[in-house]
N, C-alpha and C positions, 0 to 999 in steps of 0.2 A: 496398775502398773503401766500401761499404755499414757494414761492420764500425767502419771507424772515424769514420763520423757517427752511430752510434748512441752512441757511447763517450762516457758522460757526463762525463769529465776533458774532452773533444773542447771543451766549453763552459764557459768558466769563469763565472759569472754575476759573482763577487764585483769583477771586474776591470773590466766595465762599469759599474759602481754608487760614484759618484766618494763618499770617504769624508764629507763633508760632511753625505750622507741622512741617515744615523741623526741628525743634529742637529737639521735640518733636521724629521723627523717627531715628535719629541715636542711642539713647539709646537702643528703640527698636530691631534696627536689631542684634545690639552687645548680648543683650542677646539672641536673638534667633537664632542667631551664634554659642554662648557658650552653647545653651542645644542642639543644634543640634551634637556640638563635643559630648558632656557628653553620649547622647543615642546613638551614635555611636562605643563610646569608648568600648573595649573587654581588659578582661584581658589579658596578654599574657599566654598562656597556657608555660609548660616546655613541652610538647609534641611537638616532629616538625611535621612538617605540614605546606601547602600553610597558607600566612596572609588572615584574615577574609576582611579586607581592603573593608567596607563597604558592603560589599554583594558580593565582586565583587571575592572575594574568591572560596565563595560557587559555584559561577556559572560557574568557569573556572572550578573547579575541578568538576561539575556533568555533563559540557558537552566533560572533555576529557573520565571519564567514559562512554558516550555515544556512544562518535569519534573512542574511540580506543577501547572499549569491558572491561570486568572487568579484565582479567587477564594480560593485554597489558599495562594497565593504573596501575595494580596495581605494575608490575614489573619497567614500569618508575618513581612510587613514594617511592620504595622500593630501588631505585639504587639514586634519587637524595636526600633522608632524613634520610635510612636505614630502620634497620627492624621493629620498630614499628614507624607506620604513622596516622595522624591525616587527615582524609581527610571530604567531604561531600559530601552524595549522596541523591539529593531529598531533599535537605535541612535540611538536619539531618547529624547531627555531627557522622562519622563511623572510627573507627580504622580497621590500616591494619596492621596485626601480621602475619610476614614470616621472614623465615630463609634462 
């Protein structure tokens, strides 16, 4: 008895799942696709500054702050964008203003 609830034919999963689903989930994923772009989606600022590019922005730029110190990191964003910089530290959007 033990033996044959373990016996994975014992459950047919495909016979529960009325064939309709697979129709029914491609609409699904498509919109939760398109709200996933939409929550994702950021103005473009006129300020230069590293892209927000899903988060992945914020994090380069808080842990070059970290790697390279604030005044090391502020002169390599200062030499690749100019003098005012859009940067993030801690997850907060911070300008960098130097001459």
């Amino acid at each position: 008895m033990v033996l044959e609830t373990l016996n994975p034919t014992h459950y047919n999963i495909t016979s529960l799942v009325p064939d309709a689903m697979p129709v029914a989930t491609v609409p699904i994923l498509i919109l939760m696709c398109f709200l996933f772009l939409i929550w994702n989606h950021e103005e473009t600022s006129s300020i230069p500054g590293p892209g927000y590019c899903m988060g992945i922005g914020p994090l380069i730029s808080h842990g070059r702050f970290l790697w390279m110190g604030v005044g090391n990191a502020c002169n390599y964003y200062n030499k690749t964008y100019g003098e005012f910089v859009r940067v993030w530290i801690s997850g907060e959007e911070t300008f960098i203003i130097s001459k």
